[in-house]
C-alpha positions as a Markdown table, in Angstrom:
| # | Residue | x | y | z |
|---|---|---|---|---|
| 1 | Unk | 50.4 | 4.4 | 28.7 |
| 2 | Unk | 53.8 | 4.9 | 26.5 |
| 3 | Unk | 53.2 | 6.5 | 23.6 |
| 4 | Unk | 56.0 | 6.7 | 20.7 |
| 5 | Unk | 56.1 | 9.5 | 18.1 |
| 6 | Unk | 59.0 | 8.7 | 15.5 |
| 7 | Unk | 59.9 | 12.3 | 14.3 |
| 8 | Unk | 59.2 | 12.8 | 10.8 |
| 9 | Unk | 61.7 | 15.4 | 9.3 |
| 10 | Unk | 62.2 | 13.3 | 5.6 |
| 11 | Unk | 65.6 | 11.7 | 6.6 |
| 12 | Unk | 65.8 | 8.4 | 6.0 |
| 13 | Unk | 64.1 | 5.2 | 5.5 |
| 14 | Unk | 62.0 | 4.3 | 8.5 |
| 15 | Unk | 60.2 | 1.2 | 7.2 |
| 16 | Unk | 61.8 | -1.3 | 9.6 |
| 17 | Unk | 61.5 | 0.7 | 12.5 |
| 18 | Unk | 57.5 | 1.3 | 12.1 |
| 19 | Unk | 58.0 | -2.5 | 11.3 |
| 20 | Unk | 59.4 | -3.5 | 14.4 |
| 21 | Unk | 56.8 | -1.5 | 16.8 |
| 22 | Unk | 53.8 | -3.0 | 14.9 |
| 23 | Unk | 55.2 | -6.3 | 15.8 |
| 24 | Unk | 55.2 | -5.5 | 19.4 |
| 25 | Unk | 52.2 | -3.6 | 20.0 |
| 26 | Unk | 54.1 | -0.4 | 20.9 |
| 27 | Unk | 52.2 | 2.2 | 20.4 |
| 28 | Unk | 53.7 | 4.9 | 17.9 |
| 29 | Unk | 52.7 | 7.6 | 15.9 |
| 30 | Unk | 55.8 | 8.8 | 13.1 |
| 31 | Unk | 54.8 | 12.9 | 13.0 |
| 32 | Unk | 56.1 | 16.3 | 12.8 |
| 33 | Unk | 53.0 | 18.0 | 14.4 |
| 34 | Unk | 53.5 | 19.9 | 17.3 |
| 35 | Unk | 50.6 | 17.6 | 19.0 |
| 36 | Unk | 51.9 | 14.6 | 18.5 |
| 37 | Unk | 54.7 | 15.4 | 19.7 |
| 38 | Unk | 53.3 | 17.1 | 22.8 |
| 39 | Unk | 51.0 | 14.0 | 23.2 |
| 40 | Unk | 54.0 | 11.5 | 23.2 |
| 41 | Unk | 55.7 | 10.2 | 26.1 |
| 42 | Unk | 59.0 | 9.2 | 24.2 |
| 43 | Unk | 60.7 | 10.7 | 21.1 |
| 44 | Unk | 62.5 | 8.5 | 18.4 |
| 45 | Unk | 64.9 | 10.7 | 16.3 |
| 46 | Unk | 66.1 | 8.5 | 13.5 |
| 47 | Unk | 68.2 | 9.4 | 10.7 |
| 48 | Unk | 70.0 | 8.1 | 7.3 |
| 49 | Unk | 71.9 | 10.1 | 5.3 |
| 50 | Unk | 74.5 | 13.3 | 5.9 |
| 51 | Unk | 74.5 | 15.6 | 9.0 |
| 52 | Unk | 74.4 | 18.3 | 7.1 |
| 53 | Unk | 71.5 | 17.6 | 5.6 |
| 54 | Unk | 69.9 | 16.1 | 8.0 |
| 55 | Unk | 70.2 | 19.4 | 10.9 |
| 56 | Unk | 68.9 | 21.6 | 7.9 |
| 57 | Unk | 65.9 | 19.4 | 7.4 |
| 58 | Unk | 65.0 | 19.2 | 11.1 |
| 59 | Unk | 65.1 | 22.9 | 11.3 |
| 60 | Unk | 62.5 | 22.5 | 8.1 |
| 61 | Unk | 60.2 | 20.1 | 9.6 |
| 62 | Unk | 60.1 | 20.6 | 13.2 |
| 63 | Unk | 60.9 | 24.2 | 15.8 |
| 64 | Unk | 64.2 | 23.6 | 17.2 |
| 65 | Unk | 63.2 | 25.7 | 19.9 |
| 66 | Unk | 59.9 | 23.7 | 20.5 |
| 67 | Unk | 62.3 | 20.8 | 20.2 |
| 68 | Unk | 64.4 | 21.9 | 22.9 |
| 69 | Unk | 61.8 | 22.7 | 25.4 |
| 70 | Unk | 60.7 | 19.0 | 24.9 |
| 71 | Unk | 63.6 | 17.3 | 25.7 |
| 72 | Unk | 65.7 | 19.5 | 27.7 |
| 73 | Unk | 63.5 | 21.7 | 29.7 |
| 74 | Unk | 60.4 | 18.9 | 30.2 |
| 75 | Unk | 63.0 | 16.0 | 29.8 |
| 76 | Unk | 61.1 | 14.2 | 27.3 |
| 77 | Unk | 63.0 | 10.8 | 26.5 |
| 78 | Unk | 64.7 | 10.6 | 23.2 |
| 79 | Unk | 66.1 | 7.9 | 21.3 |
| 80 | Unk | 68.7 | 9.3 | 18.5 |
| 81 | Unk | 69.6 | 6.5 | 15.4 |
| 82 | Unk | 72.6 | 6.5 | 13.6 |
| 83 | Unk | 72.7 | 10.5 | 12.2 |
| 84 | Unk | 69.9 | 11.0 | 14.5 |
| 85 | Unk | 72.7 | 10.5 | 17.5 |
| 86 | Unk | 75.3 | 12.6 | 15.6 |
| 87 | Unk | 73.0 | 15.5 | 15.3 |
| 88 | Unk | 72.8 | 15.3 | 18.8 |
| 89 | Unk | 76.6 | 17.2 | 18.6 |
| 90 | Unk | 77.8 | 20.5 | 19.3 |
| 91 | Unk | 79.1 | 20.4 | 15.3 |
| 92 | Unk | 79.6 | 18.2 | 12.2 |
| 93 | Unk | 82.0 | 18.0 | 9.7 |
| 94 | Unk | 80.6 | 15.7 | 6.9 |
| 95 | Unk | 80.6 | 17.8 | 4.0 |
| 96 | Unk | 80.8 | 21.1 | 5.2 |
| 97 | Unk | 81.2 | 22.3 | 9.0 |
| 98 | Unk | 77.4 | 22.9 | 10.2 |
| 99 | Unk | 76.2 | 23.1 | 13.7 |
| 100 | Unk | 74.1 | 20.6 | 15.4 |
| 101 | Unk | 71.6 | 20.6 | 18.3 |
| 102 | Unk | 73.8 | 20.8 | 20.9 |
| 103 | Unk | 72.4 | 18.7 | 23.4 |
| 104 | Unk | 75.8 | 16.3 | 24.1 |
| 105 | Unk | 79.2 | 18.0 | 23.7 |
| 106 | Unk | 81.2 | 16.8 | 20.9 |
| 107 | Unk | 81.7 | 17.0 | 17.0 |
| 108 | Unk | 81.1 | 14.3 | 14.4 |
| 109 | Unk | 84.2 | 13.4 | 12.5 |
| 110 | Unk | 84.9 | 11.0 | 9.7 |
| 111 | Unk | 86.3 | 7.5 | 10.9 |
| 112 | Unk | 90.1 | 6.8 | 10.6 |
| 113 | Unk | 89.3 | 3.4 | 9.5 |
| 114 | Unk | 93.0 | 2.6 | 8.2 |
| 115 | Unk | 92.4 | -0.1 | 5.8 |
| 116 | Unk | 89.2 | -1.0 | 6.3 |
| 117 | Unk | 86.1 | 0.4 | 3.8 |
| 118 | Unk | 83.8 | 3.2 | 4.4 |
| 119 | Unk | 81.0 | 3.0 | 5.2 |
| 120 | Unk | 81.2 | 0.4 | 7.6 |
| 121 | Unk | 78.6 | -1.8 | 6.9 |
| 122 | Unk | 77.1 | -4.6 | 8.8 |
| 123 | Unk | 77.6 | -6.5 | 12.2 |
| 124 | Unk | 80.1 | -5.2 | 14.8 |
| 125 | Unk | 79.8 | -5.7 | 18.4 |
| 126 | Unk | 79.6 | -4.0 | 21.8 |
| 127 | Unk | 82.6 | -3.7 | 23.7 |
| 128 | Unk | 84.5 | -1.5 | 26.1 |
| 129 | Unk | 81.1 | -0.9 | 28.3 |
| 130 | Unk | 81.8 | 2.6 | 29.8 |
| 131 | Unk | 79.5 | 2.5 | 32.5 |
| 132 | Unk | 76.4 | 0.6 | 33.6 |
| 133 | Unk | 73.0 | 2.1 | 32.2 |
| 134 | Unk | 69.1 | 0.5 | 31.8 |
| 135 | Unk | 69.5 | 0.5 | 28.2 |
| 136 | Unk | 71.8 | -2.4 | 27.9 |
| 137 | Unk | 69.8 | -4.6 | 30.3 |
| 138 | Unk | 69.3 | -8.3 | 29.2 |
| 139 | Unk | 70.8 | -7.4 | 26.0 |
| 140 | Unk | 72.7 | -11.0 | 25.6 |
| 141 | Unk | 73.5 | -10.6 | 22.3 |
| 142 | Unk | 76.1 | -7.3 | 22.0 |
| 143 | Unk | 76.2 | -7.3 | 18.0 |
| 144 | Unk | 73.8 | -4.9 | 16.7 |
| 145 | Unk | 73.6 | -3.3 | 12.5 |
| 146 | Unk | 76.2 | -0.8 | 11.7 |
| 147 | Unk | 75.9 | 1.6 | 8.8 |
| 148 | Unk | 78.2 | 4.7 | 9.2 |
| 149 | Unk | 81.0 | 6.6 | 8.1 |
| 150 | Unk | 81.0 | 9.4 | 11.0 |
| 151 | Unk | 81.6 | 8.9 | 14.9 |
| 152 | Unk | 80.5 | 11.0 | 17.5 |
| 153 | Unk | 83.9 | 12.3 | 19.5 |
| 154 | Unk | 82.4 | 12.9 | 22.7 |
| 155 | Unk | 83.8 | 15.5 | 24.9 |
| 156 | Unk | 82.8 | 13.8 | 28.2 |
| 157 | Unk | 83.5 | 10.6 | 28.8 |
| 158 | Unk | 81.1 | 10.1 | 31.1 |
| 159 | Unk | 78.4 | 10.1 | 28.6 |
| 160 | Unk | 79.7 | 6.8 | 26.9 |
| 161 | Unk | 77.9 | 3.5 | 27.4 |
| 162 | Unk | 79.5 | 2.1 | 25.2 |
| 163 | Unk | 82.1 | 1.3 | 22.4 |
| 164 | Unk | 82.5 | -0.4 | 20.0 |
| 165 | Unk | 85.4 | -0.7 | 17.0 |
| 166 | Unk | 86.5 | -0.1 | 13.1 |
| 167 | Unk | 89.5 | 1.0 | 12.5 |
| 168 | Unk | 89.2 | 3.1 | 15.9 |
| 169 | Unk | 87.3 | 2.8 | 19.1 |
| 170 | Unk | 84.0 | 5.1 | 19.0 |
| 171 | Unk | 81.2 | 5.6 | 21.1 |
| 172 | Unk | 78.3 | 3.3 | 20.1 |
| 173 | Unk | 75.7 | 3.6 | 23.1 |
| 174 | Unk | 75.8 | 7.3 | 24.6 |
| 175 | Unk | 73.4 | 8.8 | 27.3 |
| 176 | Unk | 72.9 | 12.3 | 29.1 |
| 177 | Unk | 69.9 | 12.3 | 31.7 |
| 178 | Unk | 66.9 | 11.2 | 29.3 |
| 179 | Unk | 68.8 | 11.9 | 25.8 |
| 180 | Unk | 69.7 | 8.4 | 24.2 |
| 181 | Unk | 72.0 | 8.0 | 21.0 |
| 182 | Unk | 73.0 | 4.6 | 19.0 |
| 183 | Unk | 75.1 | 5.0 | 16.3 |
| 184 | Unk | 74.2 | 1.6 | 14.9 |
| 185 | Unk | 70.3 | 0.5 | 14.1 |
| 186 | Unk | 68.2 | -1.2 | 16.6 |
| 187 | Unk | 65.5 | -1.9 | 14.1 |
| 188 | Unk | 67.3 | -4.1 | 12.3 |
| 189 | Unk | 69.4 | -5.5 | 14.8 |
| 190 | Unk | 67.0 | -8.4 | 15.6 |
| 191 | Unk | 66.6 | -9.8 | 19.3 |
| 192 | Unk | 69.2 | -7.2 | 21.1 |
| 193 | Unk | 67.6 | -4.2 | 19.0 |
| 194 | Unk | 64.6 | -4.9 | 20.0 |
| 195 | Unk | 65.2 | -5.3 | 23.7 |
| 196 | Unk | 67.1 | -2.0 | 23.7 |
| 197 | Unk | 64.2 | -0.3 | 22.1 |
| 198 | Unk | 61.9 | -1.4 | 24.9 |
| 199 | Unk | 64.3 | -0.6 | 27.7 |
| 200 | Unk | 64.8 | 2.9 | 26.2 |
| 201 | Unk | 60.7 | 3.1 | 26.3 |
| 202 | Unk | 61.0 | 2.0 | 30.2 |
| 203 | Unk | 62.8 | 5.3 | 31.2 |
């Protein structure tokens, strides 16, 4: 049986994504206890809010090294959300230079949106599909909730799914082995959000 645990590290709002699990009878506990964690089958890593801040408040809330062990020694899934996919870096620059988990290769940088606002806020679509993977399946609907002012500039290319575009192209789906990372936010993303969160708990 799949068991969720949402990682509880006090970034961000996660009403909508307990929300959306209830509705579907997905089993989920949102913990920072080393049993839960142990005990769960897949990890969600969500995130609102600064890298900076966020990085130091994992490191507060939950071993790094325990963390580790979970996802890259036993190959735990993991689903990273918005700054819980940009942690996911090598580095980040928002605010101050700070180092992240290192688990993907690449630095977080601000968006060169040109004219456009930042944050970007709202709808913006999937494009520029990198390579195939089982989290986009049946997804007919490619326009998912954006709410960011940082991309991910991913070193290798390879771990793209997919882009998608504001001012720039930027990755929006990546993947390495069982690590997972949308920078938009499938909980509120309606239909396509929540078929991606149920391929993600198929892996």
């Amino acid at each position: 049986m799949k068991k969720i645990c949402i990682l509880d590290y006090g970034v961000g709002n996660i009403f909508s994504l307990k929300n959306i699990l209830k509705k579907n009878d997905i089993n989920f506990s949102y913990s920072r206890s080393k049993k839960d964690i142990l005990n769960a089958t897949h990890l969600i890593l969500p995130g609102v809010g600064s890298f900076n801040v966020a990085i130091k408040k994992l490191s507060e809330s939950i071993s790094i090294d325990f963390l580790n062990n979970e996802v890259l020694n036993k190959k735990k899934p993991i689903l990273g959300i918005c700054v819980g996919m940009q942690i996911m870096a090598t580095n980040g620059y928002e605010n101050t230079l700070t180092s992240g988990l290192g688990w993907i290769d690449g630095s977080v940088k601000v968006i060169e949106s040109k004219k456009l606002p930042l944050p970007q806020v709202g709808w913006n679509s999937l494009l520029l599909f990198n390579r195939k993977s089982y989290i986009i399946n049946q997804i007919e609907n490619k326009d998912f909730y954006f709410l960011n002012s940082y991309y991910f500039d991913i070193m290798n290319k390879k771990n793209v799914i997919a882009y998608s575009s504001y001012g720039i192209k930027f990755p929006s789906i990546i993947q390495k082995d069982n690590i997972v990372g949308v920078q938009f936010h499938p909980e509120k993303s309606q239909k396509a959000g929540l078929q991606l969160i149920k391929n993600f708990i198929k892996l």
